[in-house]
N, C-alpha and C positions, 0 to 999 in steps of 0.2 A: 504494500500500500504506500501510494506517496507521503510522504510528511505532510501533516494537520496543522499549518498552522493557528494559532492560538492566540497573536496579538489583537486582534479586533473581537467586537461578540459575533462575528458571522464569518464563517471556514469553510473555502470550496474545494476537495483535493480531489481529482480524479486520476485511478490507477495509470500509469501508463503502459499499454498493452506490450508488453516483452517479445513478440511471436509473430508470424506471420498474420497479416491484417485477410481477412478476406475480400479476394479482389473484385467479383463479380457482384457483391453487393456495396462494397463499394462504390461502383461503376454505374451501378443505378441508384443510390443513396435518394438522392432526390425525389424519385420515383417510389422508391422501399417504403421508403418513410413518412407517405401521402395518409396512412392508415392512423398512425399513433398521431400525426398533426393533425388530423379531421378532430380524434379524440379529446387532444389539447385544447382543439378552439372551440369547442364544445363546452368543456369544463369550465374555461377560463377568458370564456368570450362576457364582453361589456353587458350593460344592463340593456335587454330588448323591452318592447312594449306590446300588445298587442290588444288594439279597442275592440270590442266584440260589435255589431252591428248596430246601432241605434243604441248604443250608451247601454248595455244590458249588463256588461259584462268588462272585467280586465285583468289582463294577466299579465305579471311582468315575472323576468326571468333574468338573473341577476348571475355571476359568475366570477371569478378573477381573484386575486390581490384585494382581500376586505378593506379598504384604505379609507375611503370615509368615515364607515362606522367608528374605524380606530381612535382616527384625529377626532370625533366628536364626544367619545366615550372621554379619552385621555384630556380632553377640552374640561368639560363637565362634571367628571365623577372621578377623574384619576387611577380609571380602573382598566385593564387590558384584558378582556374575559378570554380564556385561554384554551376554550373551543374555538374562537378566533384564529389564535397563535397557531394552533397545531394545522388550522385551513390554509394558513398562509405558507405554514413549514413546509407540510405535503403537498400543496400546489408547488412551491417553490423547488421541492425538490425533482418532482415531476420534470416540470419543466425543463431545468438544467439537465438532466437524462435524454429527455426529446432533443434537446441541442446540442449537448457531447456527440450523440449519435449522428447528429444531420452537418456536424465539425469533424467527421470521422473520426473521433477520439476515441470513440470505441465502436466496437462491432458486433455486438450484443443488442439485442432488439429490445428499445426501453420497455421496462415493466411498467404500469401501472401505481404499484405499491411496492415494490421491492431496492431494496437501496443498491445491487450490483455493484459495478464498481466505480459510480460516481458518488462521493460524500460533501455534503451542503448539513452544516448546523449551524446553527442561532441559538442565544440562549434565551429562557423563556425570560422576560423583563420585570422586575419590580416596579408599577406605574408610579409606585409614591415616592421615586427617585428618579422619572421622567418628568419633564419642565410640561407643564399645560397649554405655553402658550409655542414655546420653537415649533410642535409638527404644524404651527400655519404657516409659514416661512421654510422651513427643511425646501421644499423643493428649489425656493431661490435659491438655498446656499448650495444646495450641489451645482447650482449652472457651472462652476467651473469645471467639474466634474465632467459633467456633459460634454464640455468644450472637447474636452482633451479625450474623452472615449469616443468622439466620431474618429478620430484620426487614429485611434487602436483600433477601432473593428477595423478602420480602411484595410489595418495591416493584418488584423485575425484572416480577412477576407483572400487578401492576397496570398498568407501563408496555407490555407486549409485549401485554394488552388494548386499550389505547388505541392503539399501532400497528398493529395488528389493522383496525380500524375506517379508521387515517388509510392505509393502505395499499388499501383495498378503493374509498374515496372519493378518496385522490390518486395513487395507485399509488406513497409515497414513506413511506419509513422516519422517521418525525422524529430529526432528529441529536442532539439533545441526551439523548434517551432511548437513542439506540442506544449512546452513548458510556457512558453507564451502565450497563444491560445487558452491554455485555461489560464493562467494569467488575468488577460480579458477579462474572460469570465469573470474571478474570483473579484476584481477588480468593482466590476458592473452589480455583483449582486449585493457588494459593501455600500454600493451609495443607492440601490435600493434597499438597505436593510433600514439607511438611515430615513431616507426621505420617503419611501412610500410603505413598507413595511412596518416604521416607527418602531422596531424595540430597543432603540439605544439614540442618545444625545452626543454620542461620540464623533467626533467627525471624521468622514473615510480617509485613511491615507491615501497618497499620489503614487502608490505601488501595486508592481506586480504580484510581489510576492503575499 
């Protein structure tokens, strides 16, 4: 297993495959992986609406990153109910599974519910040591954040091209690129832990690692 790191409340490390990558799903990844992304945007698609005919009826159908509920709870009552927490953990880590997979960082078909070999934890939060009022502001302060991850994924994009290619010709993930890629990752999910996750007032580091 890769090293965990431990300095932030939130830790992405995914194994890195030692072994022949398989090429031909590989080769269609994009394609492979149209089933488990239907399933994701299902689970974790935005809030829909749907008026029934003449006002009779409404159903709305809600999904994602609970993020409002949080900042209002955490506003108001200074409480994080941790049926919440565990919706955001297991989406969260869901996801990051879906997207190791579709970064060819691994070749196992993401589960649903099982941790394989990518690992994402957060720790659960004491609210009565979170601020009430910073998650209305958290998203400003990551903008610098933001700034500087268009121009890492530019490079996640262009590196998971090129192992693309070195995977189809050697069956093997180059390491120096995959440590970066999830890097990214790891990166991405620290300034969502802060700013739209909310379990922590710490602010993300400007690091890979």
């Amino acid at each position: 297993m890769a090293d965990v790191k431990t300095a932030y409340p939130l830790n992405l490390s995914v194994d890195y495959p030692d072994r022949k990558l398989n090429r031909l799903t590989s080769f269609f990844r994009i394609f492979v992986m149209i089933p488990i992304a239907i399933v994701l945007v299902l689970v974790s698609g935005g809030p829909s609406w749907d008026w029934a005919e003449k006002g009779r009826g409404l159903a709305i159908a809600a999904g994602g990153v609970l993020f409002l509920p949080v900042l209002l709870m955490l506003l108001f009552r200074q409480k994080y109910p941790r049926w919440w927490f565990d919706w955001n953990l297991n989406l969260s880590r869901f996801l990051m599974r879906v997207t190791a997979y579709g970064l060819l960082l691994r070749d196992e078909y993401p589960s649903t519910d099982e941790e394989q070999s990518v690992h994402l934890s957060f720790e659960y939060p004491d609210a009565q040591q979170l601020s009430r009022g910073l998650p209305l502001v958290k998203w400003f302060l990551a903008i610098p954040h933001y700034f500087v991850l268009c121009f890492l994924w530019i490079g996640a994009i262009v590196c998971t091209i090129i192992a693309w290619f070195a995977i189809l010709f050697t069956g093997r993930y180059p390491r120096a690129l995959f440590d970066y890629v999830v890097g990214v990752n790891r990166w991405s999910m620290r300034v969502q832990a802060y700013a739209m996750l909310l379990i922590t007032d710490e602010y993300p580091p400007f690091s890979l690692e």
